[in-house]
PDB file of N, CA, C and O in Angstrom, chain B, residues numbered from 101:
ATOM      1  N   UNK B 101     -43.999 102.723 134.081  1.00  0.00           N
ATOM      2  CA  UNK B 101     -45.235 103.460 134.071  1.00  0.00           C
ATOM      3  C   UNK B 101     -45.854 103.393 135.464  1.00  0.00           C
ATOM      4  O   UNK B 101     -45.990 102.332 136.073  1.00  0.00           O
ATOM      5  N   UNK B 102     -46.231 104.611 135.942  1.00  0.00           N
ATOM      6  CA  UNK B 102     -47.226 104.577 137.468  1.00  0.00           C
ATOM      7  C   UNK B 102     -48.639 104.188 137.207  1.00  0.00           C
ATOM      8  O   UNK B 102     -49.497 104.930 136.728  1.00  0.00           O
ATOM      9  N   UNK B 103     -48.808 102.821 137.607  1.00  0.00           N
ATOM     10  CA  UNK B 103     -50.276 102.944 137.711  1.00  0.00           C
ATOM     11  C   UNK B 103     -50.873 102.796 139.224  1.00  0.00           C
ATOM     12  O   UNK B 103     -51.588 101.878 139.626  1.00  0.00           O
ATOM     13  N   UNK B 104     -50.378 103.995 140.013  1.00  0.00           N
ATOM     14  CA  UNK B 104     -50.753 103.429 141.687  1.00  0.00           C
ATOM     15  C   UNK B 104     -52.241 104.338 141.553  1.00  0.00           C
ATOM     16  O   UNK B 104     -53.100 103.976 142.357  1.00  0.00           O
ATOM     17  N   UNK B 105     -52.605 105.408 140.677  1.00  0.00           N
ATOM     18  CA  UNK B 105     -53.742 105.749 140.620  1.00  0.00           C
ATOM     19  C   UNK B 105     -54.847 105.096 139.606  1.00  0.00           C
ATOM     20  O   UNK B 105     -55.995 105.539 139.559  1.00  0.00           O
ATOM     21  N   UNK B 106     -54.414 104.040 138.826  1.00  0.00           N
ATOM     22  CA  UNK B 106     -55.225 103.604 138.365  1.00  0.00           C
ATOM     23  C   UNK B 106     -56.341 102.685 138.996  1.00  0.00           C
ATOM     24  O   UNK B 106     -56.011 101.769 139.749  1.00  0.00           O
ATOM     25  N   UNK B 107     -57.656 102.928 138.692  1.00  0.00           N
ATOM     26  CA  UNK B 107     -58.959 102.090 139.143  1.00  0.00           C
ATOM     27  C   UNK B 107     -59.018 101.258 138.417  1.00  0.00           C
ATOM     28  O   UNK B 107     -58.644 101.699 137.330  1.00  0.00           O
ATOM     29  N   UNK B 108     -59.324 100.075 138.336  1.00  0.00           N
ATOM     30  CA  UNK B 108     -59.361  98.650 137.623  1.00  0.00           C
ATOM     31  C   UNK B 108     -60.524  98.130 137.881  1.00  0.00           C
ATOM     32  O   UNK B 108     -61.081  98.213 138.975  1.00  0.00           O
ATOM     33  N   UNK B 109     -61.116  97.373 136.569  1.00  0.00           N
ATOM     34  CA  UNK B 109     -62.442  97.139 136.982  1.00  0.00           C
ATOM     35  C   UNK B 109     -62.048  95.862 135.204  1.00  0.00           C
ATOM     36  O   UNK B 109     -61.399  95.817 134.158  1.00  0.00           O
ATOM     37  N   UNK B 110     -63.192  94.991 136.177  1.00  0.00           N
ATOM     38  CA  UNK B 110     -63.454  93.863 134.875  1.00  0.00           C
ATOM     39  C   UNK B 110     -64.024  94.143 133.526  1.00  0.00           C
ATOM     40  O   UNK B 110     -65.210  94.445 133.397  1.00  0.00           O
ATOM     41  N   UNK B 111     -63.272  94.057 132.602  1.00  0.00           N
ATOM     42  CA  UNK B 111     -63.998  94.439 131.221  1.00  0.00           C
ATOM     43  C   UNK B 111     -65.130  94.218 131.061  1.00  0.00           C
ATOM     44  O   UNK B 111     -65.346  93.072 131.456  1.00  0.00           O
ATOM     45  N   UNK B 112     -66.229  94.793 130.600  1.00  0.00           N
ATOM     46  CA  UNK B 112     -67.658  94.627 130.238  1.00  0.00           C
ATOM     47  C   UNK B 112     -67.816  93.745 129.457  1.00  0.00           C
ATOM     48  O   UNK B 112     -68.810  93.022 129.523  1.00  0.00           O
ATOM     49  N   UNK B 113     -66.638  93.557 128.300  1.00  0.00           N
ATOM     50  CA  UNK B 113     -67.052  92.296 127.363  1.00  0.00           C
ATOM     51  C   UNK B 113     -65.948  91.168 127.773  1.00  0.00           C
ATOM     52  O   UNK B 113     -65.361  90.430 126.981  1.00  0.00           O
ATOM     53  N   UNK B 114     -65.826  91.196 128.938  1.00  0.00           N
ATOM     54  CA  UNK B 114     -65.139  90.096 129.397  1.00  0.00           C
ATOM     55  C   UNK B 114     -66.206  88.888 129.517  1.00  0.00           C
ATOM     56  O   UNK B 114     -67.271  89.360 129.913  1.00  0.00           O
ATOM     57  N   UNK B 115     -66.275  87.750 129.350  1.00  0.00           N
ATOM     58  CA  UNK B 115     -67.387  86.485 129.648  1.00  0.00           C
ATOM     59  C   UNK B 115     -66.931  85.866 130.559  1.00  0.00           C
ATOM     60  O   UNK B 115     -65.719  85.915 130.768  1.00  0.00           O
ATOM     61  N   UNK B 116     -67.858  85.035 131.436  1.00  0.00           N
ATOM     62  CA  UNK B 116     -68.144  84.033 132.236  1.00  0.00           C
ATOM     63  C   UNK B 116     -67.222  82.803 131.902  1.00  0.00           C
ATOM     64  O   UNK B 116     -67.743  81.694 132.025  1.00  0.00           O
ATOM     65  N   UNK B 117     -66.006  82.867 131.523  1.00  0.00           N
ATOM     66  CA  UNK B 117     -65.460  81.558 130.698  1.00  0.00           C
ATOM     67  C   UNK B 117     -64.327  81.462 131.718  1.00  0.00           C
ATOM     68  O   UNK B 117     -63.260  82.053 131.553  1.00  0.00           O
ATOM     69  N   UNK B 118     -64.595  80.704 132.767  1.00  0.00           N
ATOM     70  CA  UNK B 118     -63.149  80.229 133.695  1.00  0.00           C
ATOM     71  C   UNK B 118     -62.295  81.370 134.332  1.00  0.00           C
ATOM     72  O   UNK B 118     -61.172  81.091 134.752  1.00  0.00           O
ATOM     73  N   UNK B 119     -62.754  82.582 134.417  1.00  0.00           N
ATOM     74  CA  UNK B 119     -61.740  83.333 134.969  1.00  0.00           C
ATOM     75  C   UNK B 119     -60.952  84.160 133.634  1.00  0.00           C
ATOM     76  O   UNK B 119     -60.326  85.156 133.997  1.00  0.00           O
ATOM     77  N   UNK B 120     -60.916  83.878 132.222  1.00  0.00           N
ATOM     78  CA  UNK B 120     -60.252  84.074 131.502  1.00  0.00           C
ATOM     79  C   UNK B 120     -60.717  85.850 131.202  1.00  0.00           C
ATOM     80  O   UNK B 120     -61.691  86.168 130.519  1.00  0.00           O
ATOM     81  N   UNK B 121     -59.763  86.858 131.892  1.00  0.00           N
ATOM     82  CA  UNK B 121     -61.116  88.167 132.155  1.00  0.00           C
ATOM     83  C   UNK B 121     -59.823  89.174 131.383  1.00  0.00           C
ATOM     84  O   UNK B 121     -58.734  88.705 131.053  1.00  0.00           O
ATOM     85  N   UNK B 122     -60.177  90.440 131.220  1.00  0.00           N
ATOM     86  CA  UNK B 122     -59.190  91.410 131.250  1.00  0.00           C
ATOM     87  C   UNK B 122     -59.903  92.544 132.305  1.00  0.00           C
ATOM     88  O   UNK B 122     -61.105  92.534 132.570  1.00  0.00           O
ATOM     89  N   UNK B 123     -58.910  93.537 132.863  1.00  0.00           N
ATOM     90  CA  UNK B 123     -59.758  93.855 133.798  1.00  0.00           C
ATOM     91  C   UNK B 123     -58.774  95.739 132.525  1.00  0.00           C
ATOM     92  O   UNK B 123     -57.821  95.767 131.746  1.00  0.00           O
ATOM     93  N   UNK B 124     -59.638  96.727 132.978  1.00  0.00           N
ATOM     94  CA  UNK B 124     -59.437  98.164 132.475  1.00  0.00           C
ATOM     95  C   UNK B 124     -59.012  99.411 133.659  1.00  0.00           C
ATOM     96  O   UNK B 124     -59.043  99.394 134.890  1.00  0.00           O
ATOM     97  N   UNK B 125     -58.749 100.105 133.011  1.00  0.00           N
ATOM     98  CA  UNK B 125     -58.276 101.577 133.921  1.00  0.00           C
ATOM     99  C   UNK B 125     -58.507 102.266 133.076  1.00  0.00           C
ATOM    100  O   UNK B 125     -57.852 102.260 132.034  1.00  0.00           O
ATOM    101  N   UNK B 126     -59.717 103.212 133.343  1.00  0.00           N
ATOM    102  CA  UNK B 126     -59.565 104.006 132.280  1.00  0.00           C
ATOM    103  C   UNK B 126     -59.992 105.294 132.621  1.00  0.00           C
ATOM    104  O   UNK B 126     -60.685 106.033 131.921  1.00  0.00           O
ATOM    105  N   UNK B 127     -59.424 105.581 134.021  1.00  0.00           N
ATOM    106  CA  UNK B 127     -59.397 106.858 134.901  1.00  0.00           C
ATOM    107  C   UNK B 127     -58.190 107.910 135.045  1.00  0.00           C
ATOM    108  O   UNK B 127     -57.943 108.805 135.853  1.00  0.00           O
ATOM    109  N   UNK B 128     -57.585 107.431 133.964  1.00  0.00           N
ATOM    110  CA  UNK B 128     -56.298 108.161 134.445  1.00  0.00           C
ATOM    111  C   UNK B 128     -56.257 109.173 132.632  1.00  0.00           C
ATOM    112  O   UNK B 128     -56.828 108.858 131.588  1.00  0.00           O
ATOM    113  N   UNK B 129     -55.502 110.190 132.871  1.00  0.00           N
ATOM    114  CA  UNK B 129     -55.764 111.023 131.431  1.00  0.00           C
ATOM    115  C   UNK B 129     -55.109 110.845 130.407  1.00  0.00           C
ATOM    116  O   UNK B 129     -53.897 110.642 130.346  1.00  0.00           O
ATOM    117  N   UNK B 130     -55.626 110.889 129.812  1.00  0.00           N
ATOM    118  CA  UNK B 130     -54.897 110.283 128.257  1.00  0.00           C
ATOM    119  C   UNK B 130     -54.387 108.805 127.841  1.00  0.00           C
ATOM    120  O   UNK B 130     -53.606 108.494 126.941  1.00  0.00           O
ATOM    121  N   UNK B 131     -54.933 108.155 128.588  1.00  0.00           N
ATOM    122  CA  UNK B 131     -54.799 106.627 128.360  1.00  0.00           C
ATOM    123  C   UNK B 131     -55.462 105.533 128.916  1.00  0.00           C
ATOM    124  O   UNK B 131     -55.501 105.728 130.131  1.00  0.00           O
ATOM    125  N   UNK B 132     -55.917 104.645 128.674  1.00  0.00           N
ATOM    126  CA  UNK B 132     -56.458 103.295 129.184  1.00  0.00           C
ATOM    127  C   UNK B 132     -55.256 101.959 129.274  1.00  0.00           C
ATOM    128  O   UNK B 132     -54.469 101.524 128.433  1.00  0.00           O
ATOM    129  N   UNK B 133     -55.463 101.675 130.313  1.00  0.00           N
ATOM    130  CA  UNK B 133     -54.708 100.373 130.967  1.00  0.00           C
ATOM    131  C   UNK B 133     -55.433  99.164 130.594  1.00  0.00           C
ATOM    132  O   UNK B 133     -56.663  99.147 130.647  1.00  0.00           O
ATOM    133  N   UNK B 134     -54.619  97.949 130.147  1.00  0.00           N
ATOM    134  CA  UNK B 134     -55.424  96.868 129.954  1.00  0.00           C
ATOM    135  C   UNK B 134     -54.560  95.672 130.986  1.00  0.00           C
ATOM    136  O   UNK B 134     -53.371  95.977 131.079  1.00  0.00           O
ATOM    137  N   UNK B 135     -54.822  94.770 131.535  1.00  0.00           N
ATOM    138  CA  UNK B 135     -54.588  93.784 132.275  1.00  0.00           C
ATOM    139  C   UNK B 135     -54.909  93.110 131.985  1.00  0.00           C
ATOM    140  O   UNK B 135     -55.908  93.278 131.286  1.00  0.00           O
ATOM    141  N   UNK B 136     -54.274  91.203 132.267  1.00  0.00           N
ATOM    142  CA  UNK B 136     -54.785  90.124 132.815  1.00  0.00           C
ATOM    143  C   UNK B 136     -55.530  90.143 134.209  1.00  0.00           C
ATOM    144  O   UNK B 136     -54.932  90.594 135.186  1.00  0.00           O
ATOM    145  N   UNK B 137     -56.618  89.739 134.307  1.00  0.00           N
ATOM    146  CA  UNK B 137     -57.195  89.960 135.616  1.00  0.00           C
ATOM    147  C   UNK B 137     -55.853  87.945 136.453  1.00  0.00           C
ATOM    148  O   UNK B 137     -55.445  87.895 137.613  1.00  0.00           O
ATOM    149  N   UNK B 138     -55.666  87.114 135.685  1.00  0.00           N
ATOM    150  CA  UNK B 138     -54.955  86.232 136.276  1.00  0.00           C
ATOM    151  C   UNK B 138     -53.687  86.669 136.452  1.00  0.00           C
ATOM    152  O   UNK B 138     -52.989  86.022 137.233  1.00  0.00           O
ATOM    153  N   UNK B 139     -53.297  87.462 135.997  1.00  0.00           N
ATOM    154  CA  UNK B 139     -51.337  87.889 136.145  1.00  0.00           C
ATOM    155  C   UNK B 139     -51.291  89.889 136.018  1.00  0.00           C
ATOM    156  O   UNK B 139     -50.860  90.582 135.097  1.00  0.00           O
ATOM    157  N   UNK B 140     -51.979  90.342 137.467  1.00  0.00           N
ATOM    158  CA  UNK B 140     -52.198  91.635 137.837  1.00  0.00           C
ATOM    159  C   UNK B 140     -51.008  92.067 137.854  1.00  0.00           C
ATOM    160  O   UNK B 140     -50.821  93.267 137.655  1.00  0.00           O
ATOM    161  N   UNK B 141     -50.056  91.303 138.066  1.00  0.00           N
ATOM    162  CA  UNK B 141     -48.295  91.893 138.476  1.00  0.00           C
ATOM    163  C   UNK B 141     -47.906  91.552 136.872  1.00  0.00           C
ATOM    164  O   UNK B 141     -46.679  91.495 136.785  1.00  0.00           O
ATOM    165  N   UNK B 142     -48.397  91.368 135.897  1.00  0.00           N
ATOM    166  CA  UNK B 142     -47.299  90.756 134.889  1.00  0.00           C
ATOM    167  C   UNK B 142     -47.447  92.266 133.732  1.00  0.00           C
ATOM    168  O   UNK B 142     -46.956  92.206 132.604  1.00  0.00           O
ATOM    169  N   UNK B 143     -47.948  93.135 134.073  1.00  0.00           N
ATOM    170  CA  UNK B 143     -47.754  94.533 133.288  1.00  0.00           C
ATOM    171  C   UNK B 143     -49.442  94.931 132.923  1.00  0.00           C
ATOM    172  O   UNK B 143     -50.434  94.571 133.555  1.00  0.00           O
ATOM    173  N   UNK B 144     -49.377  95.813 131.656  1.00  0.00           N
ATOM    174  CA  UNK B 144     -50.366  96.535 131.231  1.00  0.00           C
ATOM    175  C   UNK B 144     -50.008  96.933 130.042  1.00  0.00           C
ATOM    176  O   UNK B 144     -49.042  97.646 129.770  1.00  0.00           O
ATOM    177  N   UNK B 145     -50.768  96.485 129.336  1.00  0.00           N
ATOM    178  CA  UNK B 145     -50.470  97.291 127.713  1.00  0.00           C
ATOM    179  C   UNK B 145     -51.404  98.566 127.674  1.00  0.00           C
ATOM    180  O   UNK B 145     -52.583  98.575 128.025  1.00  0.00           O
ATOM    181  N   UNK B 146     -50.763  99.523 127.244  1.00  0.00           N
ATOM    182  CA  UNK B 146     -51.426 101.371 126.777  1.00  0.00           C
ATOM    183  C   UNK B 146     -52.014 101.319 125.786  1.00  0.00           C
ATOM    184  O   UNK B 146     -51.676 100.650 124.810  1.00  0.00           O
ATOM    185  N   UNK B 147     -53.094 102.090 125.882  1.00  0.00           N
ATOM    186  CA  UNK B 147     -54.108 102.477 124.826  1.00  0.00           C
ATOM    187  C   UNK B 147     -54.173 103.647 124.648  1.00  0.00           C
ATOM    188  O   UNK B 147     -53.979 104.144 125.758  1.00  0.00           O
ATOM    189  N   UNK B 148     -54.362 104.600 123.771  1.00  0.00           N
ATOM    190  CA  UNK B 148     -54.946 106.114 123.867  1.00  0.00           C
ATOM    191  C   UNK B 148     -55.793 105.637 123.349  1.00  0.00           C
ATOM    192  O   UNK B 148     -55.916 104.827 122.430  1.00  0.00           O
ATOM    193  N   UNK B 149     -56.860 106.543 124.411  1.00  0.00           N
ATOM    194  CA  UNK B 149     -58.646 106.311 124.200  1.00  0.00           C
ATOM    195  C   UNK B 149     -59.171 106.475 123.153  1.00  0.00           C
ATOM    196  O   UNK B 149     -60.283 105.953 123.078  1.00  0.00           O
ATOM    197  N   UNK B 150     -58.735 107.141 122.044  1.00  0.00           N
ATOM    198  CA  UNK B 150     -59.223 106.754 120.854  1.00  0.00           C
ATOM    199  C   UNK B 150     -58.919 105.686 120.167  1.00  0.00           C
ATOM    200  O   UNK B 150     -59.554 105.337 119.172  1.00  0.00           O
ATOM    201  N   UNK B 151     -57.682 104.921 120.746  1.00  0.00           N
ATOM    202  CA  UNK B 151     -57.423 103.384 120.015  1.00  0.00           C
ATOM    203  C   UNK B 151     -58.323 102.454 120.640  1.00  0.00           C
ATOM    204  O   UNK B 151     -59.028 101.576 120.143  1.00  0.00           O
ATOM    205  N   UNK B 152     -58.138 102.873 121.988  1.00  0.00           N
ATOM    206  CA  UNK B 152     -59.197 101.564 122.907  1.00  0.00           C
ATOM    207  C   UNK B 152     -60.436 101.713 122.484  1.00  0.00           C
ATOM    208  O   UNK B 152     -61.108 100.689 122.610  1.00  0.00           O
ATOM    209  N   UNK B 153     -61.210 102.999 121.838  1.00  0.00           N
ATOM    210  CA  UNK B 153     -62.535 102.467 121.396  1.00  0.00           C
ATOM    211  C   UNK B 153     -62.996 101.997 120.331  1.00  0.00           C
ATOM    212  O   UNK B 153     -64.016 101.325 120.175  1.00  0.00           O
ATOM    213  N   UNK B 154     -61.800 102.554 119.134  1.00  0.00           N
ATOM    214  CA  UNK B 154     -61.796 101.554 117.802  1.00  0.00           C
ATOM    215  C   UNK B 154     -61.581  99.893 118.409  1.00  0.00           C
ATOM    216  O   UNK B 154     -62.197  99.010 117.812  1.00  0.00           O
ATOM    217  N   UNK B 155     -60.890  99.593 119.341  1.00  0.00           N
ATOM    218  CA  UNK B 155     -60.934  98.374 120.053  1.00  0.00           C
ATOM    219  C   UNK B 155     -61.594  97.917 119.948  1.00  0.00           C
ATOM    220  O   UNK B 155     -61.739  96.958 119.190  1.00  0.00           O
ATOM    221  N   UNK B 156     -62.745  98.652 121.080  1.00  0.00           N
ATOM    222  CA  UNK B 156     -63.259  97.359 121.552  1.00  0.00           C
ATOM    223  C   UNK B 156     -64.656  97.596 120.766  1.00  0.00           C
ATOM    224  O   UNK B 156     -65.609  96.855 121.007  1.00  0.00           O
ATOM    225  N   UNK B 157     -64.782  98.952 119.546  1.00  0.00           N
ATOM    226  CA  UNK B 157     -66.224  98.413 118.555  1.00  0.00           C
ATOM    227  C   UNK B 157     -65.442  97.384 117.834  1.00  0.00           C
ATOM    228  O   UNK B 157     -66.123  96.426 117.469  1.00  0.00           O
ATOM    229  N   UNK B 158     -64.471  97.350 117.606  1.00  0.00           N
ATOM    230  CA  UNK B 158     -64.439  95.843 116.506  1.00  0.00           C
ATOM    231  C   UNK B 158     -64.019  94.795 117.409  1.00  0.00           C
ATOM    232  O   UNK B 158     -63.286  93.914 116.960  1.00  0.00           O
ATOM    233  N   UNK B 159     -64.380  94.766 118.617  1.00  0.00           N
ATOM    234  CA  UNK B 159     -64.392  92.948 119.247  1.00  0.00           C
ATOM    235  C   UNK B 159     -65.609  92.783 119.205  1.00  0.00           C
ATOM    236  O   UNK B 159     -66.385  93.736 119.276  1.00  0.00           O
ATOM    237  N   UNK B 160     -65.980  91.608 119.089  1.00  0.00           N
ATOM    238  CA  UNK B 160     -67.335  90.938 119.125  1.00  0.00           C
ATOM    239  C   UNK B 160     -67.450  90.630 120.658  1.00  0.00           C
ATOM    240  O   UNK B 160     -66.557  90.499 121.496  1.00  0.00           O
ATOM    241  N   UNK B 161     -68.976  90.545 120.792  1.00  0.00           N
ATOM    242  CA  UNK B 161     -69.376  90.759 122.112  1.00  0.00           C
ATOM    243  C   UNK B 161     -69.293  89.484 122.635  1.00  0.00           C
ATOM    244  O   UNK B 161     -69.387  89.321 123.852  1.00  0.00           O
ATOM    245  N   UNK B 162     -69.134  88.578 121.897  1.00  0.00           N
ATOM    246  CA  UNK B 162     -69.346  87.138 122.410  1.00  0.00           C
ATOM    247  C   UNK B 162     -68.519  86.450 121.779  1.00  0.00           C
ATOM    248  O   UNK B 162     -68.445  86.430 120.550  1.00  0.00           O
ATOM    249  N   UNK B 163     -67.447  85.486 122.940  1.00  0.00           N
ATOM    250  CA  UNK B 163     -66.485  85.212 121.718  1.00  0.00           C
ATOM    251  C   UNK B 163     -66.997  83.626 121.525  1.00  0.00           C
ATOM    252  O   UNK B 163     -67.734  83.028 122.308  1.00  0.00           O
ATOM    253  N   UNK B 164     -66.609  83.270 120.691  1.00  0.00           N
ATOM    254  CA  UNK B 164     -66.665  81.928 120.454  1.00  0.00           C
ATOM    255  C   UNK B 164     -66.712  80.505 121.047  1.00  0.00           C
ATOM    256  O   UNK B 164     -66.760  79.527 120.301  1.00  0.00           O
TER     257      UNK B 164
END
């Protein structure tokens, strides 16, 4: 998969907890990129934007 045009940015409901982050792309059409913000080289799992937003309404904003 090409992601040399993808923009990456730290998840919004990512927390303050050690670095433990996911970072998003969600500039490119018809899909959202998800990352480890600690292992940027270790891939990206695909979303179509209608899965990523059933996503992320059912994560809780604060995890545990």
């Amino acid at each position: 998969m090409d992601m040399t045009d993808a923009r990456w940015r730290t998840a919004t409901r990512s927390s303050n907890n050690g670095g433990a982050c996911v970072e998003v792309a969600d500039n490119l059409p018809g899909r959202v990129l998800v990352r480890d913000s600690k292992d940027r080289d270790g891939g990206a799992l695909t979303f179509a934007p209608d899965a990523w937003r059933a996503f992320v309404a059912a994560t809780p904003r604060h995890a545990p």
